[in-house]
C-alpha positions as CSV (number, residue, x, y, z in Angstrom):
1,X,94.3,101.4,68.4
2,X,90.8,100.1,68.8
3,X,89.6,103.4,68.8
4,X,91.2,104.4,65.4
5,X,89.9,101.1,63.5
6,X,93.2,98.8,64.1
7,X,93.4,95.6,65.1
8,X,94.8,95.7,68.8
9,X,97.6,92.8,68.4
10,X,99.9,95.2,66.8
11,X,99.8,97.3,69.9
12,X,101.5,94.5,72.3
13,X,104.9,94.7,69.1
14,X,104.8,98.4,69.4
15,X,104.6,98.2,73.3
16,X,107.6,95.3,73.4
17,X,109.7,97.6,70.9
18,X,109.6,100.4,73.4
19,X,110.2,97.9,76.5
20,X,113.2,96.7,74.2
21,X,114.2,100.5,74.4
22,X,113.9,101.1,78.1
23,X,115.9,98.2,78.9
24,X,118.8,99.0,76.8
25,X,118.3,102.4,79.2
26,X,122.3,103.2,80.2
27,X,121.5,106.5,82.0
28,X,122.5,106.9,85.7
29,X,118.6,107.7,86.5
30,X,115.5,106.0,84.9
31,X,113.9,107.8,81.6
32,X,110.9,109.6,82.5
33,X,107.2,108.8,81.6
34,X,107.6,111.7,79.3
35,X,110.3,110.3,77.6
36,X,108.3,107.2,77.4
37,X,105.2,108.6,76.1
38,X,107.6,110.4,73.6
39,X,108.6,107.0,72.5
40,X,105.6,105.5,71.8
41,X,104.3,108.4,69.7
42,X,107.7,108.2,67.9
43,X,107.2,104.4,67.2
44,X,103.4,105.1,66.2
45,X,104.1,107.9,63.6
46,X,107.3,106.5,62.5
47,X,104.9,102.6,61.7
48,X,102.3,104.7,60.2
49,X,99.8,105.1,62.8
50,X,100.1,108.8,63.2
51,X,96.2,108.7,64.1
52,X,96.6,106.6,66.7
53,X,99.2,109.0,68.1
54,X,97.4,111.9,67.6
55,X,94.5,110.1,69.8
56,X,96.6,109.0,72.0
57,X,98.2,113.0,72.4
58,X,94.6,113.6,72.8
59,X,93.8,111.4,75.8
60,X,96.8,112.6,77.5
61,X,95.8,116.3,77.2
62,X,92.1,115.3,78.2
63,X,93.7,113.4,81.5
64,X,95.9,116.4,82.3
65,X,92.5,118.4,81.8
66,X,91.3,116.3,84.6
67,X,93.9,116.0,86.8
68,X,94.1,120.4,87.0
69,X,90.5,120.0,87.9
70,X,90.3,118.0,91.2
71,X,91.5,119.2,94.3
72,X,91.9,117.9,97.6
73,X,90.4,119.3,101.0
74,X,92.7,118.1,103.7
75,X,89.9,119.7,106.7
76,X,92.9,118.6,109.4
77,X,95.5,121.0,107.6
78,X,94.7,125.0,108.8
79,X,97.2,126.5,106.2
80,X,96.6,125.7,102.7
81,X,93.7,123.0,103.1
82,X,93.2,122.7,99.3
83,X,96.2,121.2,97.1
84,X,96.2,120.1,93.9
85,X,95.5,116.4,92.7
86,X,99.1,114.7,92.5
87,X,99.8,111.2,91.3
88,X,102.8,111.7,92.5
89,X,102.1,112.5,95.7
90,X,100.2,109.5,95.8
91,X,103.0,107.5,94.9
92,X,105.3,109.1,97.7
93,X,102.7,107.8,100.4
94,X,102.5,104.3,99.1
95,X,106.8,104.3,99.2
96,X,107.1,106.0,102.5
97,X,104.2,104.8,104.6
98,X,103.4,101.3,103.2
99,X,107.1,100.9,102.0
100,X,106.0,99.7,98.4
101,X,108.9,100.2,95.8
102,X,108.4,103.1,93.2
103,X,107.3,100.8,90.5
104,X,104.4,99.0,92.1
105,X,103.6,102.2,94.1
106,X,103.5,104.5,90.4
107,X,101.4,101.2,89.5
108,X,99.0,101.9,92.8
109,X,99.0,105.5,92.3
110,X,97.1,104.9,88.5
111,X,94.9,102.9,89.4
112,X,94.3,105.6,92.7
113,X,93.8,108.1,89.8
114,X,91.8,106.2,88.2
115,X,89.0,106.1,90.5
116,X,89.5,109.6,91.7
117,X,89.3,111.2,88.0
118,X,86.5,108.9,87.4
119,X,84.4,110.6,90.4
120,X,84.3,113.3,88.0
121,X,84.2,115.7,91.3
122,X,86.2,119.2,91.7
123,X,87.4,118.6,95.1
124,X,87.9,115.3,97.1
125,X,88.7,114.6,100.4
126,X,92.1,113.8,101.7
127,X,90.1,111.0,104.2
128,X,88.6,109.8,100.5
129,X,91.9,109.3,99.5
130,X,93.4,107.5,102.6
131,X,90.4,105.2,102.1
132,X,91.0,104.3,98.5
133,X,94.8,103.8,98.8
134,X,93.7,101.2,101.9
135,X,91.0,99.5,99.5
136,X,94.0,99.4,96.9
137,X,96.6,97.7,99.0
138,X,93.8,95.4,100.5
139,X,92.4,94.8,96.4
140,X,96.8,93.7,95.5
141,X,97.0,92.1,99.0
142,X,99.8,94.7,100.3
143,X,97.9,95.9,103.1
144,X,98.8,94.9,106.5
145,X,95.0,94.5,107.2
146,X,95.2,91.9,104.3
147,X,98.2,90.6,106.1
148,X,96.2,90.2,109.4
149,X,93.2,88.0,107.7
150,X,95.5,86.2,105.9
151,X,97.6,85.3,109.0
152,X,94.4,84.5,110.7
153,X,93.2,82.2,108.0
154,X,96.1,80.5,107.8
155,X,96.2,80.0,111.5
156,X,92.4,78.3,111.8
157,X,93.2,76.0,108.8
158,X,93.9,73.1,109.6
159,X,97.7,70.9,109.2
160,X,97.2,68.2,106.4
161,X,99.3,65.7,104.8
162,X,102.6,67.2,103.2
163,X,101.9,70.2,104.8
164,X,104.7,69.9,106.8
165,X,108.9,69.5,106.1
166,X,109.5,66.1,107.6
Protein backbone atom coordinates (compact mmCIF):
# COMPACT_ATOMS: atom_id res chain seq x y z
CA UNK A 1 0.00 0.00 0.00
CA UNK A 2 3.03 2.06 0.70
CA UNK A 3 4.14 1.44 -2.51
CA UNK A 4 1.00 2.79 -4.28
CA UNK A 5 0.91 6.18 -2.17
CA UNK A 6 -1.57 4.87 0.78
CA UNK A 7 -1.33 5.29 4.09
CA UNK A 8 -0.46 1.61 5.49
CA UNK A 9 -3.21 1.65 8.59
CA UNK A 10 -5.84 0.72 6.22
CA UNK A 11 -3.99 -2.41 5.36
CA UNK A 12 -4.15 -4.01 9.05
CA UNK A 13 -8.75 -3.46 8.32
CA UNK A 14 -8.41 -5.03 5.06
CA UNK A 15 -6.06 -7.82 6.52
CA UNK A 16 -8.65 -8.35 9.78
CA UNK A 17 -11.67 -8.44 7.13
CA UNK A 18 -10.11 -11.32 5.41
CA UNK A 19 -9.01 -13.13 8.90
CA UNK A 20 -12.79 -12.39 9.77
CA UNK A 21 -13.39 -14.53 6.53
CA UNK A 22 -11.07 -17.37 7.19
CA UNK A 23 -12.43 -17.91 10.51
CA UNK A 24 -15.94 -18.18 9.52
CA UNK A 25 -14.05 -21.07 7.11
CA UNK A 26 -16.85 -24.22 7.47
CA UNK A 27 -15.10 -26.46 4.93
CA UNK A 28 -13.82 -29.99 6.00
CA UNK A 29 -10.10 -28.81 4.77
CA UNK A 30 -8.50 -25.40 5.26
CA UNK A 31 -8.87 -22.64 2.18
CA UNK A 32 -5.78 -22.51 0.33
CA UNK A 33 -3.25 -19.61 0.05
CA UNK A 34 -4.72 -19.17 -3.36
CA UNK A 35 -8.01 -18.72 -2.09
CA UNK A 36 -6.49 -16.33 0.32
CA UNK A 37 -4.59 -14.28 -1.98
CA UNK A 38 -7.97 -14.32 -4.11
CA UNK A 39 -9.49 -12.65 -1.11
CA UNK A 40 -7.37 -10.02 -0.53
CA UNK A 41 -7.36 -8.88 -4.12
CA UNK A 42 -11.19 -9.15 -3.94
CA UNK A 43 -11.37 -6.92 -0.83
CA UNK A 44 -8.70 -4.42 -2.54
CA UNK A 45 -10.59 -3.93 -5.87
CA UNK A 46 -13.94 -4.18 -4.34
CA UNK A 47 -12.49 -0.88 -1.45
CA UNK A 48 -11.14 0.83 -4.41
CA UNK A 49 -7.54 0.01 -4.28
CA UNK A 50 -7.43 -1.83 -7.53
CA UNK A 51 -3.70 -0.48 -7.87
CA UNK A 52 -2.69 -1.93 -4.93
CA UNK A 53 -3.99 -5.20 -6.17
CA UNK A 54 -2.59 -5.02 -9.31
CA UNK A 55 0.92 -4.51 -7.46
CA UNK A 56 0.34 -6.87 -5.33
CA UNK A 57 -0.58 -9.50 -8.56
CA UNK A 58 2.63 -8.14 -9.65
CA UNK A 59 4.89 -9.19 -6.80
CA UNK A 60 3.29 -12.49 -6.70
CA UNK A 61 4.14 -13.18 -10.45
CA UNK A 62 7.71 -11.67 -9.79
CA UNK A 63 8.15 -14.24 -6.64
CA UNK A 64 6.87 -17.14 -8.70
CA UNK A 65 9.50 -15.80 -11.36
CA UNK A 66 11.99 -16.49 -8.65
CA UNK A 67 10.97 -19.45 -7.20
CA UNK A 68 11.12 -21.33 -11.18
CA UNK A 69 14.65 -20.06 -11.14
CA UNK A 70 16.54 -21.69 -8.17
CA UNK A 71 17.29 -25.14 -8.00
CA UNK A 72 18.66 -27.32 -5.61
CA UNK A 73 21.89 -29.71 -5.99
CA UNK A 74 21.41 -32.49 -3.58
CA UNK A 75 25.43 -33.92 -4.48
CA UNK A 76 24.31 -37.11 -1.96
CA UNK A 77 21.36 -38.02 -4.36
CA UNK A 78 22.77 -40.05 -7.76
CA UNK A 79 19.34 -39.92 -9.67
CA UNK A 80 17.89 -36.61 -10.18
CA UNK A 81 20.43 -34.42 -8.08
CA UNK A 82 18.70 -31.10 -9.18
CA UNK A 83 14.94 -30.47 -8.01
CA UNK A 84 13.14 -27.60 -8.07
CA UNK A 85 12.95 -24.87 -5.24
CA UNK A 86 9.69 -25.96 -3.09
CA UNK A 87 8.37 -24.07 -0.12
CA UNK A 88 6.48 -26.70 0.36
CA UNK A 89 8.88 -29.08 0.55
CA UNK A 90 10.46 -27.08 3.01
CA UNK A 91 7.45 -27.02 5.11
CA UNK A 92 7.21 -30.96 4.94
CA UNK A 93 10.80 -31.16 6.59
CA UNK A 94 10.07 -28.71 9.38
CA UNK A 95 6.60 -31.09 10.18
CA UNK A 96 8.22 -34.33 9.76
CA UNK A 97 11.72 -34.05 11.09
CA UNK A 98 11.49 -31.13 13.70
CA UNK A 99 7.68 -32.02 14.35
CA UNK A 100 6.64 -28.23 14.04
CA UNK A 101 2.81 -27.94 13.18
CA UNK A 102 1.92 -26.82 9.56
CA UNK A 103 1.24 -23.33 10.55
CA UNK A 104 4.45 -22.37 12.26
CA UNK A 105 6.34 -24.72 9.75
CA UNK A 106 4.52 -22.71 6.39
CA UNK A 107 5.58 -19.65 8.78
CA UNK A 108 9.46 -21.16 8.77
CA UNK A 109 9.38 -22.20 5.30
CA UNK A 110 8.74 -18.08 4.18
CA UNK A 111 11.09 -16.88 5.94
CA UNK A 112 13.45 -20.09 4.55
CA UNK A 113 12.44 -18.60 1.13
CA UNK A 114 13.14 -15.58 1.90
CA UNK A 115 16.70 -15.80 2.34
CA UNK A 116 17.12 -18.34 -0.45
CA UNK A 117 15.29 -16.08 -3.17
CA UNK A 118 17.24 -13.31 -1.81
CA UNK A 119 20.65 -15.11 -2.65
CA UNK A 120 19.57 -14.31 -6.01
CA UNK A 121 21.51 -17.67 -7.16
CA UNK A 122 20.23 -20.38 -9.81
CA UNK A 123 21.10 -23.32 -7.97
CA UNK A 124 21.62 -23.92 -4.10
CA UNK A 125 22.73 -26.51 -2.20
CA UNK A 126 20.63 -28.91 -0.34
CA UNK A 127 23.56 -28.76 2.69
CA UNK A 128 22.70 -24.69 2.32
CA UNK A 129 19.33 -25.43 3.00
CA UNK A 130 19.78 -27.92 5.96
CA UNK A 131 21.89 -25.11 7.39
CA UNK A 132 19.31 -22.27 7.12
CA UNK A 133 16.35 -24.34 8.36
CA UNK A 134 18.90 -25.11 11.56
CA UNK A 135 19.77 -21.20 11.89
CA UNK A 136 15.81 -20.69 11.63
CA UNK A 137 14.76 -23.04 14.38
CA UNK A 138 17.78 -21.83 16.48
CA UNK A 139 16.71 -17.76 15.43
CA UNK A 140 12.44 -18.93 16.87
CA UNK A 141 14.11 -21.11 19.63
CA UNK A 142 12.65 -24.56 18.12
CA UNK A 143 15.77 -26.17 17.70
CA UNK A 144 16.90 -28.78 19.91
CA UNK A 145 20.40 -27.21 19.87
CA UNK A 146 18.55 -24.08 21.30
CA UNK A 147 16.95 -26.52 23.62
CA UNK A 148 20.44 -27.85 24.72
CA UNK A 149 21.87 -24.18 25.65
CA UNK A 150 18.92 -23.26 27.17
CA UNK A 151 18.83 -26.36 29.39
CA UNK A 152 22.43 -25.69 30.17
CA UNK A 153 21.87 -22.15 31.10
CA UNK A 154 19.23 -22.86 33.14
CA UNK A 155 21.16 -25.55 34.95
CA UNK A 156 24.46 -23.05 35.88
CA UNK A 157 22.00 -20.37 37.15
CA UNK A 158 21.77 -20.22 40.19
CA UNK A 159 18.27 -21.04 42.76
CA UNK A 160 17.03 -17.58 44.22
CA UNK A 161 14.29 -16.52 46.31
CA UNK A 162 10.78 -17.53 45.01
CA UNK A 163 12.39 -19.64 42.62
CA UNK A 164 11.06 -22.49 44.09
CA UNK A 165 7.20 -23.91 45.01
CA UNK A 166 7.38 -24.18 48.74
Amino acid sequence: MRGCGYDEMYADALAKAVAIHVKEWRDHSPPTTEYIFGCVQAVLDETGLGDVAAALQRHARQREGKRRRVEVLNTRRQEQPRVAWSKGRIAGTLERRHGLKSSVARILAGEIENRVLGLNYGVVSSALIAELIRNELMAWGLSEDAMAVAVRQSADAPVGPGDLDE
